[in-house]
C-alpha positions as CSV (number, residue, x, y, z in Angstrom):
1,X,0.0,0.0,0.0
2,X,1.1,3.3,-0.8
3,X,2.2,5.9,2.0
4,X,-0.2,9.1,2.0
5,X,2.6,11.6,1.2
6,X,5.9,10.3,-1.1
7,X,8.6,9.0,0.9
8,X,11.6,12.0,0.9
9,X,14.3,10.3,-0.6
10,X,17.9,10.2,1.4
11,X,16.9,12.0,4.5
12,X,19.1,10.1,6.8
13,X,22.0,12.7,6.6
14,X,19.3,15.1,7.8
15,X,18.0,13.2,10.7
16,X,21.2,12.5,11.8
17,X,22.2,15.9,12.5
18,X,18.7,16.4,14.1
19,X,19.2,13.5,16.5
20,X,22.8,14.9,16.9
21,X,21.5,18.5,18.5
22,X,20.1,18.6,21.6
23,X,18.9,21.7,20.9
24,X,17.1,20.4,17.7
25,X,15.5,17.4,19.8
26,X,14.0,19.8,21.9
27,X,12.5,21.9,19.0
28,X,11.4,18.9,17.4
29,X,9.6,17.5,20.9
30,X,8.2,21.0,21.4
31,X,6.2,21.2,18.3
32,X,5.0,17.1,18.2
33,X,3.8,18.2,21.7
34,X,2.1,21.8,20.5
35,X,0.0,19.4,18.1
36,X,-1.1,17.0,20.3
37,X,-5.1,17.5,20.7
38,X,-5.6,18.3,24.0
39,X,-8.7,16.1,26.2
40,X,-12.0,18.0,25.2
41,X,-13.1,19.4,27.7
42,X,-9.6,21.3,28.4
43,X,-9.8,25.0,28.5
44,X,-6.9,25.3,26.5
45,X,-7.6,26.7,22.9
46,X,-6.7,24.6,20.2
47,X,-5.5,26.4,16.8
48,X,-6.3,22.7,14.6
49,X,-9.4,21.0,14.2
50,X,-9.4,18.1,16.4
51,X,-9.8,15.0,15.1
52,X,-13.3,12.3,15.3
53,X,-12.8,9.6,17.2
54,X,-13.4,7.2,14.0
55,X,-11.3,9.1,11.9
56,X,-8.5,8.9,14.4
57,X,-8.8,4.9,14.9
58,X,-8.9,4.8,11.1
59,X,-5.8,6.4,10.5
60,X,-4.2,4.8,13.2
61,X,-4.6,0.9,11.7
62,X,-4.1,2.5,8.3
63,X,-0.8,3.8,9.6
64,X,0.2,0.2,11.4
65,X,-1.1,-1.6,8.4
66,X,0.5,0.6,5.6
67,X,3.7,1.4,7.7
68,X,3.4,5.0,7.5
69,X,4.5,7.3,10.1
70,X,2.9,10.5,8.7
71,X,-0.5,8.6,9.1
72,X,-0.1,7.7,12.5
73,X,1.5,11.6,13.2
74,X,-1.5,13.0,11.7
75,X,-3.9,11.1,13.8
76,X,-1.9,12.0,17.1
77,X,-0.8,16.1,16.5
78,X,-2.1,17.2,13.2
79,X,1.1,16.7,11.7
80,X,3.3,14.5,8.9
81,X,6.6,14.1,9.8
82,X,8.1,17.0,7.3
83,X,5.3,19.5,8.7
84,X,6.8,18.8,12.5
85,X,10.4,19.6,11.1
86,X,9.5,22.3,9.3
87,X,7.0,24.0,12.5
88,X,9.9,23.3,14.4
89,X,12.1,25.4,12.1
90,X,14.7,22.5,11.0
91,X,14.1,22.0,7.7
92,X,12.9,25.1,4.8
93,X,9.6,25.6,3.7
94,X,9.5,25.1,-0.1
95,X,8.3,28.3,-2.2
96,X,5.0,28.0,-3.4
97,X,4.3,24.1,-2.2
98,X,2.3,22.2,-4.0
99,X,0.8,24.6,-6.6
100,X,0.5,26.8,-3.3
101,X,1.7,30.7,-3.7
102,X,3.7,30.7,-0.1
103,X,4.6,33.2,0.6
104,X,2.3,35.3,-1.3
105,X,4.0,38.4,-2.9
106,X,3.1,41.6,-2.3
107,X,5.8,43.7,-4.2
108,X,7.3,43.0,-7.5
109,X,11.8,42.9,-7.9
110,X,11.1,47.4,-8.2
111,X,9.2,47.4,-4.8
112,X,6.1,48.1,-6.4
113,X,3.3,46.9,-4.9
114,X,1.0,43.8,-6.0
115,X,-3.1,44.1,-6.3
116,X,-3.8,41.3,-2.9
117,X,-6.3,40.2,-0.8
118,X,-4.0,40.3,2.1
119,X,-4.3,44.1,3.8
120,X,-1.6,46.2,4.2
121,X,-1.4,48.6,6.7
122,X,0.1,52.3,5.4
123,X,2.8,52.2,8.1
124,X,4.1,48.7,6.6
125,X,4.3,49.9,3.6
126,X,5.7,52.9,4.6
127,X,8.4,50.7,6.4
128,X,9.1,48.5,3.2
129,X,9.4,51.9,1.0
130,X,12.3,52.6,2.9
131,X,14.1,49.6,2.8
132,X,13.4,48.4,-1.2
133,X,16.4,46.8,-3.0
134,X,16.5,44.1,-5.5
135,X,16.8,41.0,-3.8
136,X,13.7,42.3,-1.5
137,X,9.8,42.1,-0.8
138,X,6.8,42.5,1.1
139,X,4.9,39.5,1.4
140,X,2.3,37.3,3.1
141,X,4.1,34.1,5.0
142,X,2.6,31.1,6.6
143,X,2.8,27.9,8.1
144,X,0.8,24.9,7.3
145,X,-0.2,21.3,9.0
146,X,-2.0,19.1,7.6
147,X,-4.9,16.9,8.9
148,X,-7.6,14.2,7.9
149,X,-11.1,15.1,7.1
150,X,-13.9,12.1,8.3
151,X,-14.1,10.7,4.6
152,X,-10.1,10.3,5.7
153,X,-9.2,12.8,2.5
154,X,-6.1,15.1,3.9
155,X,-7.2,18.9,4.5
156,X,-4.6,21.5,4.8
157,X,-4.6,24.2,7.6
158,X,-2.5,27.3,8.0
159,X,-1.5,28.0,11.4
160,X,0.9,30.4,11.5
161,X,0.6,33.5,9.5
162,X,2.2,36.6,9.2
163,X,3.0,40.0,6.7
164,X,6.8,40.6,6.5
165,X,9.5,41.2,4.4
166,X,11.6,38.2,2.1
167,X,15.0,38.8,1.4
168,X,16.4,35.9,-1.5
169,X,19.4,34.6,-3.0
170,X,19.9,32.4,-6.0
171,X,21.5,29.1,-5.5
172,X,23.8,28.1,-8.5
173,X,22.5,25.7,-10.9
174,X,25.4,22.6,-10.1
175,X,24.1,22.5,-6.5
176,X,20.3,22.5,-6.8
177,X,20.5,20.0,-9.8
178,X,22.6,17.0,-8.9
179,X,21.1,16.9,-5.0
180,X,17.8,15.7,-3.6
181,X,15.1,17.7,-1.5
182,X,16.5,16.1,1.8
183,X,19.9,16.4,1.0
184,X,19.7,19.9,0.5
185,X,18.1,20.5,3.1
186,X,20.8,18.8,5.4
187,X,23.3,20.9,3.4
188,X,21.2,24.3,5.0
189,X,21.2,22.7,8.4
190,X,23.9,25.0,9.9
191,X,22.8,28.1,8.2
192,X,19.1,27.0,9.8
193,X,20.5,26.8,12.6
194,X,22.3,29.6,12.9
195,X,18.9,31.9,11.7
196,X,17.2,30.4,14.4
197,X,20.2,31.7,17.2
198,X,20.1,34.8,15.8
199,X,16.6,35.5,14.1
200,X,14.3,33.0,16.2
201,X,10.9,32.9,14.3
202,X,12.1,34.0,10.4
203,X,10.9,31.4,8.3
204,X,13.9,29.8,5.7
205,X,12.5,29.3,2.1
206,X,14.2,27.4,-0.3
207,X,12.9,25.9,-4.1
208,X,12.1,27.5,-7.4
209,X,11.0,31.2,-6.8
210,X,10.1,33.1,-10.2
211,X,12.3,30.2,-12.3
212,X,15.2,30.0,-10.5
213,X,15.9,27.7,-7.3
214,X,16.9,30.2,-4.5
215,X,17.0,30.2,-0.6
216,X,15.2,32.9,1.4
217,X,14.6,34.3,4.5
218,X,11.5,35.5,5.9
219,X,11.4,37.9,8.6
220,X,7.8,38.9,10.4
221,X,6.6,42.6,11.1
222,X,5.4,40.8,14.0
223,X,9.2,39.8,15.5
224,X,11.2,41.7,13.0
225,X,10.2,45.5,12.8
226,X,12.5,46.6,15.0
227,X,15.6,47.2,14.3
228,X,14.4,45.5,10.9
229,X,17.2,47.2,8.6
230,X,20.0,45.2,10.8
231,X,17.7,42.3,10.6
232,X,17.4,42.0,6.6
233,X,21.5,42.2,6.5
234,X,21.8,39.3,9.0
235,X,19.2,37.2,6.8
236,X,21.5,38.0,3.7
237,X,24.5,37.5,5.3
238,X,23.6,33.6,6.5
239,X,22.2,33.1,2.9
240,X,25.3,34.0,1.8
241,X,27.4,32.0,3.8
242,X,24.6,29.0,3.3
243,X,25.3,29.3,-0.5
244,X,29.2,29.1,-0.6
245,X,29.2,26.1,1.9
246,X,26.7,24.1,-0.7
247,X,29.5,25.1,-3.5
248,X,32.4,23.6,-1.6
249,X,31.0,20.9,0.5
C-alpha cells in the first residue's frame, strides 16, 4: 500500500544531524507536543481541528497496516513528519508548495506593490518603501499542517501567518540540480540553525521562486520591525554563507 505523502528520498543525513543536536531534539519535541489534541473538555484553545474519534482509529490501523509514520503523526498532533520539522524550524519551507503561492508576494523585484487580498497597513508599507532593494519584498508568509477530514481525504490548515518582508538569494545551478530535496536540506542545516540563534521565528525558504531555485529568509513585522534594517543584513549575510558552503561541501 502506498504511503499518504511520497517517501523524501535520502533524508538520513538530515536526521542524523537532528538527533545529533540537543537543541534540535527539543524543537522537534516541542512542536510534536504543541499538536497533540488536548482532552475535550480542556480550556486550552486549540489552533487545529481536532480529530473524530473514528477518523482517528482509522488512521491509526491504516498507519500500522500501511507502515506509515505521517498517518499515525496525523492522527496523534495534526502533523506529517516533514510538517513537524518544518514548524519546528529544521528544515525550509519550499516556495510555493504544492501549486501553493507561499509566501504570497506583495511587491514586485522594483518594490512596487501587487493588487492582494491580504491588507496592508500604510505604516508597513511605509516601512518596506524605505528599505526596497532588488533582492527584497513584502509578502504574506505562513505555516501549514496538515490533517484528515472524516471521509479520511487530507485537509490543509494554515497556522501560523504573518505580513513581512523576504529577502532571497539564487542558489547556483550545479548545487540545486545533482542533489535531492533532503539532501539539500541537510546541506542548510547549519545556516538554519544559525537563523534560528540569531533571528528566532524567520521562516527559511528554499525551491524554485520566479524560475530560478533560491533560498530565502523571511522575517515577520510581528518579531522583526524593530531594528528591521540590521535584521534584513543578518538574513542576507547567512544566505550567503549557506550558498558558498553548498559550492564547496
Amino acid at each position: 500500500m502506498p504511503t499518504i505523502f511520497p517517501r523524501e528520498e535520502k533524508a538520513e543525513a538530515l536526521f542524523d544531524k537532528i538527533a545529533k543536536d540537543p537543541r534540535a531534539c527539543k524543537r522537534l519535541m516541542d512542536a510534536f507536543y504543541e499538536g497533540v489534541a488536548c482532552d475535550e473538555d480542556s480550556s486550552v484553545e486549540e489552533e487545529r481541528v481536532l480529530v473524530d474519534k473514528q477518523v482517528f482509529t482509522n488512521a491509526l490501523f491504516t498507519a500500522y497496516k500501511n507502515k506509515d509514520l505521517s498517518a499515525f503523526l496525523m492522527a496523534v498532533c495534526g502533523n506529517s513528519m516533514f510538517d513537524l520539522l518544518r514548524n519546528a524550524f529544521l528544515i525550509p519551507l519550499r516556495f510555493n508548495d504544492k501549486g501553493k503561492e507561499n509566501p504570497i508576494l506583495l511587491s514586485d523585484e522594483n518594490g512596487n506593490f501587487i493588487e492582494s487580498d491580504v491588507h496592508i497597513p500604510e505604516s508597513k508599507k511605509h516601512m518596506f518603501k524605505k528599505l526596497v532593494e532588488k533582492n527584497r519584498y513584502l509578502a504574506y508568509g505562513f505555516l501549514e499542517q496538515h490533517s484528515f477530514k472524516e471521509d479520511m481525504s487530507i485537509q490543509t490548515i494554515k497556522n501560523e501567518s504573518h505580513l513581512g518582508i523576504l529577502v532571497v538569494q539564487e542558489m547556483p545551478e550545479e548545487v540545486h540540480e545533482k542533489l535531492s530535496d533532503a539532501q539539500i536540506y541537510s546541506g542548510l542545516w547549519d545556516s538554519m540553525m544559525k537563523l534560528e540563534d540569531l533571528l528566532y521565528n524567520a521562516f527559511f525558504y528554499c525551491g524554485d521562486f520566479k524560475g530560478k531555485y533560491c533560498v530565502g529568509v523571511f522575517l515577520p513585522f510581528t518579531h522583526f520591525e524593530h531594528n528591521l534594517e540590521k535584521n534584513i543584513e543578518v538574513s542576507n549575510s547567512i544566505l550567503y554563507e549557506c550558498i558558498q558552503k553548498m559550492l564547496n561541501d
